[in-house]
VMD Tcl script that builds the backbone (N, CA, C; Angstrom):
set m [mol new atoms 321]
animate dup $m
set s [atomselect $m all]
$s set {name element resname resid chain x y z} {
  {N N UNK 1 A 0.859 -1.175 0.000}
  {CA C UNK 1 A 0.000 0.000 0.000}
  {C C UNK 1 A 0.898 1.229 0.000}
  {N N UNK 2 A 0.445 2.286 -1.078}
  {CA C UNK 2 A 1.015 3.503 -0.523}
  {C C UNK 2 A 1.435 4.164 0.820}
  {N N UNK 3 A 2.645 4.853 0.693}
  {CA C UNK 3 A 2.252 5.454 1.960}
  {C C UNK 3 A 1.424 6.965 2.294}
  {N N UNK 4 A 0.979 7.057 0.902}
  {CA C UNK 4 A -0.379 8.603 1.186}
  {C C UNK 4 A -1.804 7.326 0.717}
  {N N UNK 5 A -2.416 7.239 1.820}
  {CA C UNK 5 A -3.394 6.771 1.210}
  {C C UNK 5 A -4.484 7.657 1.004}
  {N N UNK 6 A -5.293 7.561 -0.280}
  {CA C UNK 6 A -6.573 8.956 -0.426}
  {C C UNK 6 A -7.761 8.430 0.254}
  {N N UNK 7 A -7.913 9.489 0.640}
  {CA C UNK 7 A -9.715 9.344 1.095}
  {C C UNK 7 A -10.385 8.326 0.811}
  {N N UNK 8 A -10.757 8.305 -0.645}
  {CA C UNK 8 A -11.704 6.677 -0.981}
  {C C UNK 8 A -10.999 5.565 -0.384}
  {N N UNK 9 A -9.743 5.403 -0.435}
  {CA C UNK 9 A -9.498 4.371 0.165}
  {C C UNK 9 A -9.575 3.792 0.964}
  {N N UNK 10 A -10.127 4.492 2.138}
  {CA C UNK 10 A -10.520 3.989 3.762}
  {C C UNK 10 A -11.802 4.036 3.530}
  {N N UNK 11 A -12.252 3.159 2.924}
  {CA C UNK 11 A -13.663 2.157 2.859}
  {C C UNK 11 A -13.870 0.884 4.141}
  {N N UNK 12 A -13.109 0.840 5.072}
  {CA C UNK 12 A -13.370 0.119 6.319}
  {C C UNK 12 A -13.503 0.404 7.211}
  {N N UNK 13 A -15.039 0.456 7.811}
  {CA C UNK 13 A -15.852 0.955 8.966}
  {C C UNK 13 A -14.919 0.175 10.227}
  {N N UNK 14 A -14.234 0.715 10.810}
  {CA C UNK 14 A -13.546 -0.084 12.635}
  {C C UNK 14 A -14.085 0.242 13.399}
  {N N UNK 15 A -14.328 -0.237 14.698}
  {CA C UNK 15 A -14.248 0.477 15.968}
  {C C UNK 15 A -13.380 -0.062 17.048}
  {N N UNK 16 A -13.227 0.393 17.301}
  {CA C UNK 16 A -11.742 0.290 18.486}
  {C C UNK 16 A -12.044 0.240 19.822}
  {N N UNK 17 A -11.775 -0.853 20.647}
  {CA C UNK 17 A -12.633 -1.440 21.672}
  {C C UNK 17 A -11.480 -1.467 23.008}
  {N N UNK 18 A -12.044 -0.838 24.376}
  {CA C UNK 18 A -11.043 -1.258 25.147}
  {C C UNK 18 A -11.681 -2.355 26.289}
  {N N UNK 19 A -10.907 -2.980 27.049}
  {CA C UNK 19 A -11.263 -3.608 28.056}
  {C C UNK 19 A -10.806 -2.838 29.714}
  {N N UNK 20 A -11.979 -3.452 30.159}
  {CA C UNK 20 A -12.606 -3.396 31.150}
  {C C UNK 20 A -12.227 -4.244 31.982}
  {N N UNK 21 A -12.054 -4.279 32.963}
  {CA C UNK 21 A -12.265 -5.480 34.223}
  {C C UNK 21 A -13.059 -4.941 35.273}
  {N N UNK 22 A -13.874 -6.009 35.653}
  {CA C UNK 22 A -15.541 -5.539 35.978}
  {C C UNK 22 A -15.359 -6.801 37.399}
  {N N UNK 23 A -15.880 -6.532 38.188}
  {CA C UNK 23 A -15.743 -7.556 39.673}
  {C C UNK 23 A -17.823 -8.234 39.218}
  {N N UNK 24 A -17.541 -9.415 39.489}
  {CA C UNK 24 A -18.910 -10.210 39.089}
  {C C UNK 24 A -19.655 -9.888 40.347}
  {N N UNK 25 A -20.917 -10.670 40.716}
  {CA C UNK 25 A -21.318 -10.342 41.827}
  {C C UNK 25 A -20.705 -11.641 42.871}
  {N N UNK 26 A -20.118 -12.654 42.070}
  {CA C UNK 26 A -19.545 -13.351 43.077}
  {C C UNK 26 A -17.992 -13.142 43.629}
  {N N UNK 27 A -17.636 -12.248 43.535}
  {CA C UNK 27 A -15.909 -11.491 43.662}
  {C C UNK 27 A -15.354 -11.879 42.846}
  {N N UNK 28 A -15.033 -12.857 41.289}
  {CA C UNK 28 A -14.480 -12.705 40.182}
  {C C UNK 28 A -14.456 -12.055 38.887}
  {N N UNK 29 A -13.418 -11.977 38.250}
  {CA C UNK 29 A -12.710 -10.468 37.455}
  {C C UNK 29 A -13.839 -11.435 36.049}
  {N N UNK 30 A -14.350 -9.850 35.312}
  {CA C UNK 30 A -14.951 -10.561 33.951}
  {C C UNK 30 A -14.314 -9.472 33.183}
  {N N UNK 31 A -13.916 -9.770 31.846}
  {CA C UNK 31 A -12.918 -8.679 31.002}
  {C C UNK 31 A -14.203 -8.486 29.823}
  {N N UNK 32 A -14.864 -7.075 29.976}
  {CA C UNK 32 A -15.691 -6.731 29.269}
  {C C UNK 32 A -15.419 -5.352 28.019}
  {N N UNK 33 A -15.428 -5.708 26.954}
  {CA C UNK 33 A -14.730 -4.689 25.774}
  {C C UNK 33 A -15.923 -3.699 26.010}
  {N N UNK 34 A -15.271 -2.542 25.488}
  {CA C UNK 34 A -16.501 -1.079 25.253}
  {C C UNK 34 A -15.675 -0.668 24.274}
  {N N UNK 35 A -17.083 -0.327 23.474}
  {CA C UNK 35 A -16.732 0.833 22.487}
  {C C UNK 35 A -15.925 1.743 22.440}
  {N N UNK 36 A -14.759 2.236 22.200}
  {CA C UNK 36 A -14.209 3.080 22.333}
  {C C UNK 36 A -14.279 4.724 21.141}
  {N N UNK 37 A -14.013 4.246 20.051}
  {CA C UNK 37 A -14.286 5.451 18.877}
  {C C UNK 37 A -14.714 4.121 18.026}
  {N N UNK 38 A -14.684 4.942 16.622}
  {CA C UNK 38 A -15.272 4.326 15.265}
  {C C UNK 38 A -14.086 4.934 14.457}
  {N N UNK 39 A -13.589 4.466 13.480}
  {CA C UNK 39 A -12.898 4.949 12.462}
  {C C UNK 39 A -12.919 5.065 11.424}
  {N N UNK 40 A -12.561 5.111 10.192}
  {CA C UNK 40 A -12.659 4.706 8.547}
  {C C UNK 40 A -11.119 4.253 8.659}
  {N N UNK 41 A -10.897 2.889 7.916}
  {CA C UNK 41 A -9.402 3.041 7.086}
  {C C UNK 41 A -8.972 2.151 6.263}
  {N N UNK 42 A -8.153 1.429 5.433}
  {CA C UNK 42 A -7.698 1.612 4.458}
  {C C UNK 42 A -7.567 0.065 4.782}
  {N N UNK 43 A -7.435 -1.317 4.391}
  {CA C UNK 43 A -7.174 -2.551 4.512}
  {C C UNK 43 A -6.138 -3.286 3.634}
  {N N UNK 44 A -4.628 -4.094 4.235}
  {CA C UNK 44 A -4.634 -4.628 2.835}
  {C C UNK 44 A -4.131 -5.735 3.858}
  {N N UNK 45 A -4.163 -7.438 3.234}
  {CA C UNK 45 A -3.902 -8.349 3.731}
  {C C UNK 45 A -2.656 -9.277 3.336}
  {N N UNK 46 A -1.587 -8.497 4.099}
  {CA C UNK 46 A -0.247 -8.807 4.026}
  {C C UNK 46 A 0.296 -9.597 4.868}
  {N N UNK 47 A 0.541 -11.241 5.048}
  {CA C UNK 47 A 1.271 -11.369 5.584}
  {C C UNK 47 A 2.936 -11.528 5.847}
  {N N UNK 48 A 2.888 -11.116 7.341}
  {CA C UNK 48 A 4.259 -10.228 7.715}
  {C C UNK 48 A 4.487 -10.997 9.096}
  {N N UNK 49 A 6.107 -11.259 9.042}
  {CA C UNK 49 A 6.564 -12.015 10.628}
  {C C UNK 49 A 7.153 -10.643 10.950}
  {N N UNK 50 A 6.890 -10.608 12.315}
  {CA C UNK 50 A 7.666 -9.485 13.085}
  {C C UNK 50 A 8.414 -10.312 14.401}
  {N N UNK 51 A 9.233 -9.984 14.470}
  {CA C UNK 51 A 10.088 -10.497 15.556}
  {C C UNK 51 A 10.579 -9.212 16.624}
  {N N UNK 52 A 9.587 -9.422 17.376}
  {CA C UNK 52 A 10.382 -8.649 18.593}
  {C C UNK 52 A 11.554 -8.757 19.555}
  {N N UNK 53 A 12.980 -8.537 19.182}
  {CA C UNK 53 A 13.682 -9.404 20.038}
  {C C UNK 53 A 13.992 -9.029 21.700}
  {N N UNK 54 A 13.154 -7.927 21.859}
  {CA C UNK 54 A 13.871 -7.699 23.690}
  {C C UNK 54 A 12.465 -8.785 24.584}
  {N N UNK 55 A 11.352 -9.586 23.999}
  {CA C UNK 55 A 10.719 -10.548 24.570}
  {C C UNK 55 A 10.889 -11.588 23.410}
  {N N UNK 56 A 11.611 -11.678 22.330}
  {CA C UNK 56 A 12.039 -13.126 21.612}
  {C C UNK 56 A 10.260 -14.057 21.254}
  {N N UNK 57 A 9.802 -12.549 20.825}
  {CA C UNK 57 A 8.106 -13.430 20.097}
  {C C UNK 57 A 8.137 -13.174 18.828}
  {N N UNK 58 A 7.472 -14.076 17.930}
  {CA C UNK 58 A 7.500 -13.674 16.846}
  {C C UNK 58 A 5.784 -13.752 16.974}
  {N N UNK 59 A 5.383 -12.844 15.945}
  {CA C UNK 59 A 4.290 -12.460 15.958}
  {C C UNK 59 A 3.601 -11.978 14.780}
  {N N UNK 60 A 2.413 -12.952 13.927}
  {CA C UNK 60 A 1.887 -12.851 12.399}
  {C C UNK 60 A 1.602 -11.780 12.566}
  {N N UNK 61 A 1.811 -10.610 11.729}
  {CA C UNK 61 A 0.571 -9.812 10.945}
  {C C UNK 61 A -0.282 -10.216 9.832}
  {N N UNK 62 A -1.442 -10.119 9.801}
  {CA C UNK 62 A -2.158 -10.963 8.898}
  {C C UNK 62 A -2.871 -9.360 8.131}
  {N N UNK 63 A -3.020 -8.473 9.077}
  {CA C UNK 63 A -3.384 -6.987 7.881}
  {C C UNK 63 A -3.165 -6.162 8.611}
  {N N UNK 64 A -2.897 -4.935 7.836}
  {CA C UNK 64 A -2.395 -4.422 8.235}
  {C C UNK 64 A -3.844 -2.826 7.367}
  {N N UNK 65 A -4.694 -2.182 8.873}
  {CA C UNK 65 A -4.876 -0.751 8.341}
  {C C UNK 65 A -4.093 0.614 8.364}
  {N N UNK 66 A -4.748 0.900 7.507}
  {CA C UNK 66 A -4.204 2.478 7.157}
  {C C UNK 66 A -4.969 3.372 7.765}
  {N N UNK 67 A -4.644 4.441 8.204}
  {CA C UNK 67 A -5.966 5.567 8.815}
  {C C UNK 67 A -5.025 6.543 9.500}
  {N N UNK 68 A -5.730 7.739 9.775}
  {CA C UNK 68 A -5.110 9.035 10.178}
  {C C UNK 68 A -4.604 8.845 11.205}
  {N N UNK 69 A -3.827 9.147 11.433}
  {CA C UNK 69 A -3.304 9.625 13.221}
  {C C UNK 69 A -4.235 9.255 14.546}
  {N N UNK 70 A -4.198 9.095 15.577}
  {CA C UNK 70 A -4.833 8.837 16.321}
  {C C UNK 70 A -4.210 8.500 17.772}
  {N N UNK 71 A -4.511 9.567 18.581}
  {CA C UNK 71 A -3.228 9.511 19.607}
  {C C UNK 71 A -4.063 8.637 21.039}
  {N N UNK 72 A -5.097 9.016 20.662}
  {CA C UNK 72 A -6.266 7.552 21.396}
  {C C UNK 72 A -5.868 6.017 21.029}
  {N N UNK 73 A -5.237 5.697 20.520}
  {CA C UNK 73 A -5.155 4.311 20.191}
  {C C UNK 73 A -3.889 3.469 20.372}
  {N N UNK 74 A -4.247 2.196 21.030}
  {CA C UNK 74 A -3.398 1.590 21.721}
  {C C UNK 74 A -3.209 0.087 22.062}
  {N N UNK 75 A -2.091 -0.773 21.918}
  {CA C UNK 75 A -2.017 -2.234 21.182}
  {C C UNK 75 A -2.874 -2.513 22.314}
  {N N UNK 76 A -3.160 -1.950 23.272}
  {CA C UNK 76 A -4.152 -2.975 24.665}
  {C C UNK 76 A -5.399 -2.689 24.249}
  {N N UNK 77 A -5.929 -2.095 22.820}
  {CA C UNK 77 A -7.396 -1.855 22.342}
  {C C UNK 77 A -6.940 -3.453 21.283}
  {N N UNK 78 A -8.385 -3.066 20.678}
  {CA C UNK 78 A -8.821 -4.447 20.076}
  {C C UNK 78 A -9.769 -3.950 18.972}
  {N N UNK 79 A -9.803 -3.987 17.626}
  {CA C UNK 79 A -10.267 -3.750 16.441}
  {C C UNK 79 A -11.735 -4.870 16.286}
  {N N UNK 80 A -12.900 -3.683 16.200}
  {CA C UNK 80 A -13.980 -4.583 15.162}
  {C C UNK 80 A -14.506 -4.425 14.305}
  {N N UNK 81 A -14.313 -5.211 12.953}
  {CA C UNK 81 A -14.905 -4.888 11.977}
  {C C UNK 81 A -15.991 -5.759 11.710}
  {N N UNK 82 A -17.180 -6.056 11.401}
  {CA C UNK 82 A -18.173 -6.266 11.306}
  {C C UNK 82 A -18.149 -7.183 12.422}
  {N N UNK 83 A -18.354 -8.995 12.403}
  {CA C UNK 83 A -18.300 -9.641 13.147}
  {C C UNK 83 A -16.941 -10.066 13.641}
  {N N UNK 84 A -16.194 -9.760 12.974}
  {CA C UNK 84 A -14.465 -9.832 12.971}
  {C C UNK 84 A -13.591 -8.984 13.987}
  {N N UNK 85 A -12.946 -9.330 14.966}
  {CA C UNK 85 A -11.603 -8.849 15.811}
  {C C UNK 85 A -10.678 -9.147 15.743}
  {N N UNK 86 A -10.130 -7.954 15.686}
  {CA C UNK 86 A -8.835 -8.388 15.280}
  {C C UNK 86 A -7.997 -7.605 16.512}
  {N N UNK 87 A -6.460 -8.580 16.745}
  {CA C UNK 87 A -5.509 -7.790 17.783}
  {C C UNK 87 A -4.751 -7.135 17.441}
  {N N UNK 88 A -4.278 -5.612 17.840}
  {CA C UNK 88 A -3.255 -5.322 17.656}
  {C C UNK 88 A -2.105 -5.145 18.136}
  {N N UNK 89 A -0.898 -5.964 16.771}
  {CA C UNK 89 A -0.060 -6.467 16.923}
  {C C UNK 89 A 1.180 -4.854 17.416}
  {N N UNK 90 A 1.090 -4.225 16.394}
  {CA C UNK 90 A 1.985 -2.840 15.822}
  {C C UNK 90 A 1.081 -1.883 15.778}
  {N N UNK 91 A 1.619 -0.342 15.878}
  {CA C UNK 91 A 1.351 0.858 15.709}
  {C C UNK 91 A 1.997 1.049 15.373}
  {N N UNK 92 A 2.462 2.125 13.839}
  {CA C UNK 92 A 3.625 2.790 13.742}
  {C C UNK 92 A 2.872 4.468 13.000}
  {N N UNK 93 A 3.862 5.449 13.068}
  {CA C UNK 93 A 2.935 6.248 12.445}
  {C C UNK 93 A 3.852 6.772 11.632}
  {N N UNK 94 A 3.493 6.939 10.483}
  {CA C UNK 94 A 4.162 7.501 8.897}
  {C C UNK 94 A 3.003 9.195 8.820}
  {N N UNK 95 A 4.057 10.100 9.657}
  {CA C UNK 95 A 3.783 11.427 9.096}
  {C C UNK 95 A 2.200 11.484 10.256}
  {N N UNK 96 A 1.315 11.813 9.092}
  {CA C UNK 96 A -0.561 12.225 9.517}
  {C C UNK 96 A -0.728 10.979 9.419}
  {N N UNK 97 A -0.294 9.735 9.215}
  {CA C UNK 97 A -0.977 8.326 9.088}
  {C C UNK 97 A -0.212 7.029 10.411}
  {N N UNK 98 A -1.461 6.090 10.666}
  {CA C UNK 98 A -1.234 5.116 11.375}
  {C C UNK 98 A -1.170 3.904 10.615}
  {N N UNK 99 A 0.232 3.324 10.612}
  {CA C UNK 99 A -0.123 1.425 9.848}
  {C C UNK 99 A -0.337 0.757 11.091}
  {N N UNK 100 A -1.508 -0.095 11.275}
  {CA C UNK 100 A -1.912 -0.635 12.620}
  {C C UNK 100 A -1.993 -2.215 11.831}
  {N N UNK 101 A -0.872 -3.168 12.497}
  {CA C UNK 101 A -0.595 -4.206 12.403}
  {C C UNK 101 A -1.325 -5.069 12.912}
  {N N UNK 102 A -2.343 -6.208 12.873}
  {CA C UNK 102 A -3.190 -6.531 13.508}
  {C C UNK 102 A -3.139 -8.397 13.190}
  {N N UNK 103 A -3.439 -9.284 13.719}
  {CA C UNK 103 A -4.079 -10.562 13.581}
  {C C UNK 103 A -5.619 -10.735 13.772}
  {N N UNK 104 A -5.940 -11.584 13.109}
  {CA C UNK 104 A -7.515 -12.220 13.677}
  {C C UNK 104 A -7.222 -12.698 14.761}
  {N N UNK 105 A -8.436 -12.352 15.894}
  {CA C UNK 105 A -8.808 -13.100 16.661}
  {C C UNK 105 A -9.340 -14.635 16.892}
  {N N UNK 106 A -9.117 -15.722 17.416}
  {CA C UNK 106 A -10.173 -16.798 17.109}
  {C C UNK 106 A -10.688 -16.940 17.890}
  {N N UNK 107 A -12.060 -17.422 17.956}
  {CA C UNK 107 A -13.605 -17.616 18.364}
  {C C UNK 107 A -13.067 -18.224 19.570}
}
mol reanalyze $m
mol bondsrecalc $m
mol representation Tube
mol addrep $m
């Protein structure tokens, strides 16, 4: 993907979800996501190994969005696009833009 992406191109509705830890009524922790914002951005499905070496993980990117800046957003949030979550892996920011590195979640 470019690195100016145009307007039309962020044809993907996100919303960006944080967690919660919530005490039940029987004194155990339940991890409940909330809405956080909504976004538009840009999709392409690249996969990419990243190797972090100061914790020695390697870690798929399976896509990676494009979208403006966003100083709200943070790998301990969690991406949803329609019925789909995805984690994020990376943040990096190129200029006015965010590449947000992400995997699917599984069920």
């Amino acid at each position: 993907m470019p690195d100016r992406v145009k307007i039309g191109m962020m044809d993907r509705y996100l919303i960006a979800q944080s967690k919660e830890e919530t005490k039940t009524g029987k004194g155990g922790m339940l991890n409940v996501w909330t809405d956080a914002f909504n976004f538009f951005a840009a999709q392409s499905d690249d996969i990419v190994t990243e190797t972090f070496s100061a914790i020695a993980t390697i870690a798929p990117v399976t896509t990676t969005f494009t979208t403006h800046f966003r100083a709200d957003l943070n790998r301990k949030m969690r991406i949803k696009q329609g019925e789909d979550f995805w984690n994020i892996v990376t943040i990096a920011r190129d200029g006015i833009m965010l590449k947000i590195g992400c995997n699917r979640m599984e069920d």
